[in-house]
PDB file of N, CA, C and O in Angstrom:
ATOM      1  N   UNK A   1     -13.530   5.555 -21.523  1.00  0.00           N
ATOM      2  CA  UNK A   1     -14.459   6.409 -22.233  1.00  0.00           C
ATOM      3  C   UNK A   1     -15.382   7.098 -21.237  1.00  0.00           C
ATOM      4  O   UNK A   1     -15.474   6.666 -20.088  1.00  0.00           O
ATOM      5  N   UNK A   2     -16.008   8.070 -21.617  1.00  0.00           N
ATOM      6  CA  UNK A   2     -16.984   8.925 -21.025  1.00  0.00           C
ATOM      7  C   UNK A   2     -18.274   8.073 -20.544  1.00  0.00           C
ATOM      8  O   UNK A   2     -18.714   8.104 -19.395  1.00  0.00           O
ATOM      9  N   UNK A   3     -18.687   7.485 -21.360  1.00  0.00           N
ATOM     10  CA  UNK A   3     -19.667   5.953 -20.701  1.00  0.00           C
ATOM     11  C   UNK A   3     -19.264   5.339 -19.810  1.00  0.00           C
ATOM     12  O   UNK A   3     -20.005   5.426 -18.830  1.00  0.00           O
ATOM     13  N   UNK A   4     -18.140   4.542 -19.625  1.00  0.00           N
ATOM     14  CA  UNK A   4     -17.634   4.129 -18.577  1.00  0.00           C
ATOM     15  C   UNK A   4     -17.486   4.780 -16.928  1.00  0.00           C
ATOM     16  O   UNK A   4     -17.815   4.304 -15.842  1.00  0.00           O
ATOM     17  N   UNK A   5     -16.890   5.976 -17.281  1.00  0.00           N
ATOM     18  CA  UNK A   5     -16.658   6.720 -16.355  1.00  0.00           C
ATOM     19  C   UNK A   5     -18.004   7.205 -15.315  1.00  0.00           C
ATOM     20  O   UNK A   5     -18.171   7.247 -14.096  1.00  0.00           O
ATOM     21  N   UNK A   6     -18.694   7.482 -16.319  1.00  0.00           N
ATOM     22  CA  UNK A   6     -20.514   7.458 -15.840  1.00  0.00           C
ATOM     23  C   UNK A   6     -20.836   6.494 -15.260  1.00  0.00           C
ATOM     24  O   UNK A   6     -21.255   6.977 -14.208  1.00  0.00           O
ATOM     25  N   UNK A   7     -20.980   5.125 -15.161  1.00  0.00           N
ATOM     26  CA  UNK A   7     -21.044   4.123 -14.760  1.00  0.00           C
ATOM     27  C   UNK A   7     -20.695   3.640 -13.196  1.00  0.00           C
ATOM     28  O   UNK A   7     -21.292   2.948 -12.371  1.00  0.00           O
ATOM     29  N   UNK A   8     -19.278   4.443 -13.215  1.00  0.00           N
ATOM     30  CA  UNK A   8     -18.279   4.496 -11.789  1.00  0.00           C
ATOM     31  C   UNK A   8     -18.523   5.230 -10.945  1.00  0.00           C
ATOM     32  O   UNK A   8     -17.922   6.304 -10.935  1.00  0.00           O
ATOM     33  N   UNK A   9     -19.585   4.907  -9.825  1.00  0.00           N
ATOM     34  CA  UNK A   9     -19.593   5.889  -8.649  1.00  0.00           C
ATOM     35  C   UNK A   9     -18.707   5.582  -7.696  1.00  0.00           C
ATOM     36  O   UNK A   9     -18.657   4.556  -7.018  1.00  0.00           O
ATOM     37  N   UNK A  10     -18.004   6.528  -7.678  1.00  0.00           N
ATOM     38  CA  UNK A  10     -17.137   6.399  -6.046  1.00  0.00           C
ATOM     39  C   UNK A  10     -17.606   7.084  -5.025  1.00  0.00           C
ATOM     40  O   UNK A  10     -17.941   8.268  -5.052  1.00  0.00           O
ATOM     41  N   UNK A  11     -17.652   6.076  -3.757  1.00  0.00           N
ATOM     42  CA  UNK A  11     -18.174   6.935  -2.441  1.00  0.00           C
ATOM     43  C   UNK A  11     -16.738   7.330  -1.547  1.00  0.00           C
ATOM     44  O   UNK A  11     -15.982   6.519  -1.012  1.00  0.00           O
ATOM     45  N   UNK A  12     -16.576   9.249  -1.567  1.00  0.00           N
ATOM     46  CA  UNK A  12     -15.370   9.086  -0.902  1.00  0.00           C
ATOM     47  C   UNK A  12     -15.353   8.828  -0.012  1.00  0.00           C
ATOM     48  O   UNK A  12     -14.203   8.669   0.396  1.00  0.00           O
ATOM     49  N   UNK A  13     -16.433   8.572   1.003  1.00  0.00           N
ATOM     50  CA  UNK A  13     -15.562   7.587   2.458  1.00  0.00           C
ATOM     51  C   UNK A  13     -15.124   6.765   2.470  1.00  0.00           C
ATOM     52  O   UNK A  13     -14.137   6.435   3.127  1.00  0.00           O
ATOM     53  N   UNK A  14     -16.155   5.768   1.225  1.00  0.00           N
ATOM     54  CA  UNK A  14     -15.219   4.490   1.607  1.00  0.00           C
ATOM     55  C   UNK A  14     -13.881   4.695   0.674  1.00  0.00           C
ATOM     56  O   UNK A  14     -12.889   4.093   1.085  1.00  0.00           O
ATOM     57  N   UNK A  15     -13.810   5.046   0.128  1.00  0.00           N
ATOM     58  CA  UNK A  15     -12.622   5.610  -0.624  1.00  0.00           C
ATOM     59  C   UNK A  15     -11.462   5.755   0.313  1.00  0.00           C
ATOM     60  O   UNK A  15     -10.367   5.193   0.333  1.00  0.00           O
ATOM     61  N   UNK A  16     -11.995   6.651   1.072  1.00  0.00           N
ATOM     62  CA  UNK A  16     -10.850   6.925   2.157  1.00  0.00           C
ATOM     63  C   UNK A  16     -10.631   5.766   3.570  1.00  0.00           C
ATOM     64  O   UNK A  16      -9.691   5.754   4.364  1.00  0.00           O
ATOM     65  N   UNK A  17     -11.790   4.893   3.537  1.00  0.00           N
ATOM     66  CA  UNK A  17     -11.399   4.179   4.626  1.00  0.00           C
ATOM     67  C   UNK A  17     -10.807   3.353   3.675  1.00  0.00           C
ATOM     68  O   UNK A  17     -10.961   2.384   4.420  1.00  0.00           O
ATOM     69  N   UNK A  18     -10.315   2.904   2.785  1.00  0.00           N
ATOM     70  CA  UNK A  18      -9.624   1.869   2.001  1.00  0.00           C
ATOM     71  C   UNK A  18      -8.399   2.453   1.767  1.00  0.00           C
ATOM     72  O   UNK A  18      -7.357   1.884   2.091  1.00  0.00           O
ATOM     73  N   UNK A  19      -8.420   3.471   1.266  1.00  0.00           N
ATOM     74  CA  UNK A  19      -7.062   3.995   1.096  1.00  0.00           C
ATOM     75  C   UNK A  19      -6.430   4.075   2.333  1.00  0.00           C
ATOM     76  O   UNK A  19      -5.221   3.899   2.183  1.00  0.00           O
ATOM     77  N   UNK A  20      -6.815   4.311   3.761  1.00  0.00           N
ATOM     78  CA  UNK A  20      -6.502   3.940   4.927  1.00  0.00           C
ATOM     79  C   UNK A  20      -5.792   2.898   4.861  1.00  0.00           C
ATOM     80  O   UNK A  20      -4.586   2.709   4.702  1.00  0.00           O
ATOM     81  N   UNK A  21      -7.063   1.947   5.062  1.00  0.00           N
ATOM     82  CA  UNK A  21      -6.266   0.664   5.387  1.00  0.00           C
ATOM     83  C   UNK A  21      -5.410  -0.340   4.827  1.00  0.00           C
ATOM     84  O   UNK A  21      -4.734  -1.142   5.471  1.00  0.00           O
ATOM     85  N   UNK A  22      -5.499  -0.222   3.406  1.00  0.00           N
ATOM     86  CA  UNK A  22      -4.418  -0.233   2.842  1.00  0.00           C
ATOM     87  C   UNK A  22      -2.917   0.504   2.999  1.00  0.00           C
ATOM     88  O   UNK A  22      -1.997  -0.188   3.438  1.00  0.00           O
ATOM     89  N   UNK A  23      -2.771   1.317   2.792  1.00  0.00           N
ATOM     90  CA  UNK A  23      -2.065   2.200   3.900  1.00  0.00           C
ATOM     91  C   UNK A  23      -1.430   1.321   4.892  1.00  0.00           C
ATOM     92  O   UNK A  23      -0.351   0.734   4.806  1.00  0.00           O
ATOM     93  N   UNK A  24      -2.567   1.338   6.165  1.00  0.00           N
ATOM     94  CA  UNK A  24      -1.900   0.401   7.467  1.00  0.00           C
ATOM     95  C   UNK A  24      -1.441  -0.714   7.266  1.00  0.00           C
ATOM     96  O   UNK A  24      -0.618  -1.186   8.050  1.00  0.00           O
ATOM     97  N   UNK A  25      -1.839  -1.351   6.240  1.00  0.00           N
ATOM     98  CA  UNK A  25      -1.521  -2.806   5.621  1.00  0.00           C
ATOM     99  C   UNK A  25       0.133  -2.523   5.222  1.00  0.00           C
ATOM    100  O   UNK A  25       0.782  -2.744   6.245  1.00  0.00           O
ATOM    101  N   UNK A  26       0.881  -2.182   4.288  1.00  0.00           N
ATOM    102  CA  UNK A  26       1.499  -1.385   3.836  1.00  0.00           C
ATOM    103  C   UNK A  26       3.086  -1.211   5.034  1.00  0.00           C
ATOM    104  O   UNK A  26       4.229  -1.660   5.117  1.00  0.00           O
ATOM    105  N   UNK A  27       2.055  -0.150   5.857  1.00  0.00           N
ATOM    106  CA  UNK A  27       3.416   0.031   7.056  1.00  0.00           C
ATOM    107  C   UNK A  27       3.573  -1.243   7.753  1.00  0.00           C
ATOM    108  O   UNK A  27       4.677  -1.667   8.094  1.00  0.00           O
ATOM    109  N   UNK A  28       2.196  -2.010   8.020  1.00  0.00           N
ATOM    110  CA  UNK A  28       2.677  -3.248   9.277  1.00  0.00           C
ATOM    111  C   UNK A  28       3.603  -4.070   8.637  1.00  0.00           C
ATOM    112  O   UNK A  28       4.279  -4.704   9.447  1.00  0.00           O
ATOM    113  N   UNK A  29       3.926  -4.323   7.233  1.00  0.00           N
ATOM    114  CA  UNK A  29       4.341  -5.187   6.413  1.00  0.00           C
ATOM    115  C   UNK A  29       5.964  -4.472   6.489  1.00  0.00           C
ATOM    116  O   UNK A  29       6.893  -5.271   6.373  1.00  0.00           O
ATOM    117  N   UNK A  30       6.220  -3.371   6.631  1.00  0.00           N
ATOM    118  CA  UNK A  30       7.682  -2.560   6.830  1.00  0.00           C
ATOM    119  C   UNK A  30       8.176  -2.705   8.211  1.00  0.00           C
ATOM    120  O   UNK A  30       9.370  -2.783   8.500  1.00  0.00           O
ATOM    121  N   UNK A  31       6.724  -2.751   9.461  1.00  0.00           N
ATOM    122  CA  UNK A  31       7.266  -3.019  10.642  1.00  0.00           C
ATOM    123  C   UNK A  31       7.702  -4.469  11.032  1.00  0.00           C
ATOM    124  O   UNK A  31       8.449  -4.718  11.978  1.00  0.00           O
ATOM    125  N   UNK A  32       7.151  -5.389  10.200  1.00  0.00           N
ATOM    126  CA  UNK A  32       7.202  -6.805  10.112  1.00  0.00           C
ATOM    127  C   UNK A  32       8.968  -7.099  10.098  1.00  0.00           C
ATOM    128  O   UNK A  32       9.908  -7.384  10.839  1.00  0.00           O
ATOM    129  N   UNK A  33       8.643  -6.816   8.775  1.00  0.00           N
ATOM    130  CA  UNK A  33      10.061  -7.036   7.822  1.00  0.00           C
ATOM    131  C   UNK A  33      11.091  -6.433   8.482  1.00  0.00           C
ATOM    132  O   UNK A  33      12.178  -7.008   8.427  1.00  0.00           O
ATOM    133  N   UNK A  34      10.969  -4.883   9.408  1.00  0.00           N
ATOM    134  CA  UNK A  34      12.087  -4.721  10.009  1.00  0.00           C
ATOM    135  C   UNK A  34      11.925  -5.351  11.407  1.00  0.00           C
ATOM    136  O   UNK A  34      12.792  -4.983  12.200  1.00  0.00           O
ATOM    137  N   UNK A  35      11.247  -5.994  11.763  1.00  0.00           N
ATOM    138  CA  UNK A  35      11.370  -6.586  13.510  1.00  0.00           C
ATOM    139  C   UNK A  35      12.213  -8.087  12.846  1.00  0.00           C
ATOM    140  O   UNK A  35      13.302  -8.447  13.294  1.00  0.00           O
ATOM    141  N   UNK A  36      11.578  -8.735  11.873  1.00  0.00           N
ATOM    142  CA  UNK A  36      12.150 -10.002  11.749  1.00  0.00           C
ATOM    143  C   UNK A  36      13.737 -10.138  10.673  1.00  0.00           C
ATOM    144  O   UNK A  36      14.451 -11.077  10.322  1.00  0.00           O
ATOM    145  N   UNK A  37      13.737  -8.925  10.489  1.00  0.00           N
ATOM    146  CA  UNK A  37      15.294  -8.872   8.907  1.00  0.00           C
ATOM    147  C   UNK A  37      16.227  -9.412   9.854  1.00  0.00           C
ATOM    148  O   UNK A  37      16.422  -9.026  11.007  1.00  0.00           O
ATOM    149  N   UNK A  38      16.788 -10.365   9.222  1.00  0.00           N
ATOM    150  CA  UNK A  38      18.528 -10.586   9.482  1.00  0.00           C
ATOM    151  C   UNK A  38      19.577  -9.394   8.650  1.00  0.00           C
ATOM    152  O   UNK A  38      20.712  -9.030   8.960  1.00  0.00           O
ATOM    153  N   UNK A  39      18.766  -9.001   7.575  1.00  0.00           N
ATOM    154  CA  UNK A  39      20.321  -7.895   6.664  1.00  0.00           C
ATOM    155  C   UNK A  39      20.490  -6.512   7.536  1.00  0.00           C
ATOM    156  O   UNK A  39      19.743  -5.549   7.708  1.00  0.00           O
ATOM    157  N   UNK A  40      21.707  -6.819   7.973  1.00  0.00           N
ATOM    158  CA  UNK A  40      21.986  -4.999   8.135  1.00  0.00           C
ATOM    159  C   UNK A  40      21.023  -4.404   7.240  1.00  0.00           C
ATOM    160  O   UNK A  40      19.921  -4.385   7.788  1.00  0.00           O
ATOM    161  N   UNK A  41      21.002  -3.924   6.106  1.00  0.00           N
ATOM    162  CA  UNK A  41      20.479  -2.806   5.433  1.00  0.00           C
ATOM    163  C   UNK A  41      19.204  -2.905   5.740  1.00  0.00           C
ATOM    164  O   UNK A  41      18.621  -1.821   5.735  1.00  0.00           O
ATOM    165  N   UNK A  42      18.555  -3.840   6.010  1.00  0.00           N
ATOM    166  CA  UNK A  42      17.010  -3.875   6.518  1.00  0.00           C
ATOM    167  C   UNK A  42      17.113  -3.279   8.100  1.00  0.00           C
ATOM    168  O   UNK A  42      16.703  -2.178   8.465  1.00  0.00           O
ATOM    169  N   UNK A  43      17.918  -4.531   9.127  1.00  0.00           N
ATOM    170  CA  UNK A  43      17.285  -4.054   9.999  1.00  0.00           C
ATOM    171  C   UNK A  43      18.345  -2.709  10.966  1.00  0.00           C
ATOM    172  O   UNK A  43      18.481  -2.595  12.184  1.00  0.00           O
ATOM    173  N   UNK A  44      18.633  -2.298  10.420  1.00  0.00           N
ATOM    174  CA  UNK A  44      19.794  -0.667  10.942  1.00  0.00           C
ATOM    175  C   UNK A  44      19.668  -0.032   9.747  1.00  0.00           C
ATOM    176  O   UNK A  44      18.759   0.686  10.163  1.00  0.00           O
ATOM    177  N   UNK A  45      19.796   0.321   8.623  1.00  0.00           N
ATOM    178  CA  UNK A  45      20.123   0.929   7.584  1.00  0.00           C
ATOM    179  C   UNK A  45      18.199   1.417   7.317  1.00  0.00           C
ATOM    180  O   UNK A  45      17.866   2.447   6.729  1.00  0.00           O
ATOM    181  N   UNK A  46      17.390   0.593   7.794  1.00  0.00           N
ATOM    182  CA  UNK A  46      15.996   0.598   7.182  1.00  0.00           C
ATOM    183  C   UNK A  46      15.852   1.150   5.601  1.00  0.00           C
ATOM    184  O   UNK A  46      15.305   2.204   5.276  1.00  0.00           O
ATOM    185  N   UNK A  47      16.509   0.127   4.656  1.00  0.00           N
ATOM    186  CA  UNK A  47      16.744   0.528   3.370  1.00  0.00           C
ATOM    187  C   UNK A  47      15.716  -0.335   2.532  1.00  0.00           C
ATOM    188  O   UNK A  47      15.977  -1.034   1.553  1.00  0.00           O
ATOM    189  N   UNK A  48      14.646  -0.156   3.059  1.00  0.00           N
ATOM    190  CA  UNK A  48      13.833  -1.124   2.000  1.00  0.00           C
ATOM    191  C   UNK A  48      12.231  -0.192   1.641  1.00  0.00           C
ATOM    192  O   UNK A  48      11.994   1.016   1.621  1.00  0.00           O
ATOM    193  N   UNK A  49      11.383  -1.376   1.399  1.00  0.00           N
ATOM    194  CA  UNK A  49      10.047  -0.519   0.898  1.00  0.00           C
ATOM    195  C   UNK A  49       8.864  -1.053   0.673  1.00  0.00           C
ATOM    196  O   UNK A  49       8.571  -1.057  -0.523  1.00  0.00           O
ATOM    197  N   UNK A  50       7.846  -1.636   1.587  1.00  0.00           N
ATOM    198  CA  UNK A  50       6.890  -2.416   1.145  1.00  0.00           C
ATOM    199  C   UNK A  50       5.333  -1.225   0.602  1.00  0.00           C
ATOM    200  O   UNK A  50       4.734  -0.186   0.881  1.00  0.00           O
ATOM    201  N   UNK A  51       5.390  -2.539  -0.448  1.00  0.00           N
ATOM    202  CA  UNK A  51       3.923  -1.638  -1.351  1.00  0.00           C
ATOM    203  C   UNK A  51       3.105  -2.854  -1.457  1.00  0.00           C
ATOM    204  O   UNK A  51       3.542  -3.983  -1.679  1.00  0.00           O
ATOM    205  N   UNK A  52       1.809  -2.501  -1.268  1.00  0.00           N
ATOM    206  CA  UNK A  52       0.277  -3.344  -2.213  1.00  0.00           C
ATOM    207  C   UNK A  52       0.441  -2.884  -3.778  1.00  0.00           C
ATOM    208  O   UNK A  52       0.619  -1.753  -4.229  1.00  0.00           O
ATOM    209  N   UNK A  53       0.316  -4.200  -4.484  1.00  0.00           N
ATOM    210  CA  UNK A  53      -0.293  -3.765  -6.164  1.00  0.00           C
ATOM    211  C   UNK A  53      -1.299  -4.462  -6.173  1.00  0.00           C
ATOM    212  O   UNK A  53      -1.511  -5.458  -5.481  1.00  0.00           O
ATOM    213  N   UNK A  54      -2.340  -3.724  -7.376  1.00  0.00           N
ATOM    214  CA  UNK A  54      -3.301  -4.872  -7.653  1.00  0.00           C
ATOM    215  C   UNK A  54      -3.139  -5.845  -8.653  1.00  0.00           C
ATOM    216  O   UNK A  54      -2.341  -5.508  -9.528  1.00  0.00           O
ATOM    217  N   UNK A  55      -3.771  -7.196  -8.817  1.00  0.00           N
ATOM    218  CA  UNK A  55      -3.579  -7.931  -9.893  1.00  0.00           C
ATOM    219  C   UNK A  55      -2.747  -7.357 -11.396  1.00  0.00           C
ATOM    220  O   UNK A  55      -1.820  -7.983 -11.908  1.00  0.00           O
ATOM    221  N   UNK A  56      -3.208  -6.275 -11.848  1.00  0.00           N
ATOM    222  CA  UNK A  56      -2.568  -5.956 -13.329  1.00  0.00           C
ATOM    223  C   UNK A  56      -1.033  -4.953 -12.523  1.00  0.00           C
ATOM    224  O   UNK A  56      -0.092  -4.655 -13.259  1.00  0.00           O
ATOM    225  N   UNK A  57      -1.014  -4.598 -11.175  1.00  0.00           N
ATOM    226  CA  UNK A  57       0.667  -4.402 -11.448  1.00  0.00           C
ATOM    227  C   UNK A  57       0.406  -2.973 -11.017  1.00  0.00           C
ATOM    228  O   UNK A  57       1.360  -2.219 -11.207  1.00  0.00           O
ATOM    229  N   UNK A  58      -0.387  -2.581 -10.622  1.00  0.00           N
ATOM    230  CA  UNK A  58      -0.732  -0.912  -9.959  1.00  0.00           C
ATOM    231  C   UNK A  58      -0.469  -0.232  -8.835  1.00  0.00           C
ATOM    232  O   UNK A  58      -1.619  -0.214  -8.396  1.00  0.00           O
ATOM    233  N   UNK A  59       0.055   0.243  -8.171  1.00  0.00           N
ATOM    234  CA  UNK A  59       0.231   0.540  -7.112  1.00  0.00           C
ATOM    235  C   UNK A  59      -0.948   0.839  -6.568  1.00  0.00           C
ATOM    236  O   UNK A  59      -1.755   1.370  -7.331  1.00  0.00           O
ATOM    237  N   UNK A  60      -1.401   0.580  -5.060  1.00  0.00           N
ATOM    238  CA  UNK A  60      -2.234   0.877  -4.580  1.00  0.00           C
ATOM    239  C   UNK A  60      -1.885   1.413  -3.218  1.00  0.00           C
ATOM    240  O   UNK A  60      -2.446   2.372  -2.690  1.00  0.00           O
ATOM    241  N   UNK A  61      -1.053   0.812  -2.776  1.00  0.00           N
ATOM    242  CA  UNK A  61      -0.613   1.581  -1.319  1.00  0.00           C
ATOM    243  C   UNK A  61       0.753   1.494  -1.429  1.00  0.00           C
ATOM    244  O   UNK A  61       1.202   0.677  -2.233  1.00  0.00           O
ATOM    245  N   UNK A  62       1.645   2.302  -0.661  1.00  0.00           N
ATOM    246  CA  UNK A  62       3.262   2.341  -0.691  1.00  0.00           C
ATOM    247  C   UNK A  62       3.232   2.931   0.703  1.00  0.00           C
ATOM    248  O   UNK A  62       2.441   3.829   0.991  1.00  0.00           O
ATOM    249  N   UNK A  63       4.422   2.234   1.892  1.00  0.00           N
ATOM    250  CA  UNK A  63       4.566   2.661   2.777  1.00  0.00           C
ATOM    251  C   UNK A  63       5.812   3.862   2.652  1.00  0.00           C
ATOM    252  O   UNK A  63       6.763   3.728   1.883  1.00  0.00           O
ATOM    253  N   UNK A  64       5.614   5.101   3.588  1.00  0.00           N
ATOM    254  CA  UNK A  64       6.836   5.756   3.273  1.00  0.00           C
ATOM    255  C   UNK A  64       8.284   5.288   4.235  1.00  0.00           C
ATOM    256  O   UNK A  64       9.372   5.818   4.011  1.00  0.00           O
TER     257      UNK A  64
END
């Protein structure tokens, strides 16, 4: 609702330093997974995809 929304200040820096580092969180978790994969398709094929969700199931960061 319109009340709610009023309520919610967002500061975009920190906005953006979170969306950052989440972000970096994100790729190290793809560089992880491909330094340590045993599957071909992980570690030659790089066929996979790590993401952050929050508690209810949201995406919050996705590495490309």
């Amino acid at each position: 609702t319109e009340a709610e929304d009023e309520k919610i200040k967002v500061n975009p820096i920190e906005l953006s330093i979170f969306a950052h580092r989440f972000m970096s969180i994100a790729e190290q978790m793809g560089k992880v997974l491909e330094r340590t994969a045993i599957s071909t398709n992980i570690k030659e094929r790089l066929d996979f995809s790590c993401a952050l969700f929050d508690p209810d199931g949201n995406l919050v960061a996705n590495a490309p």
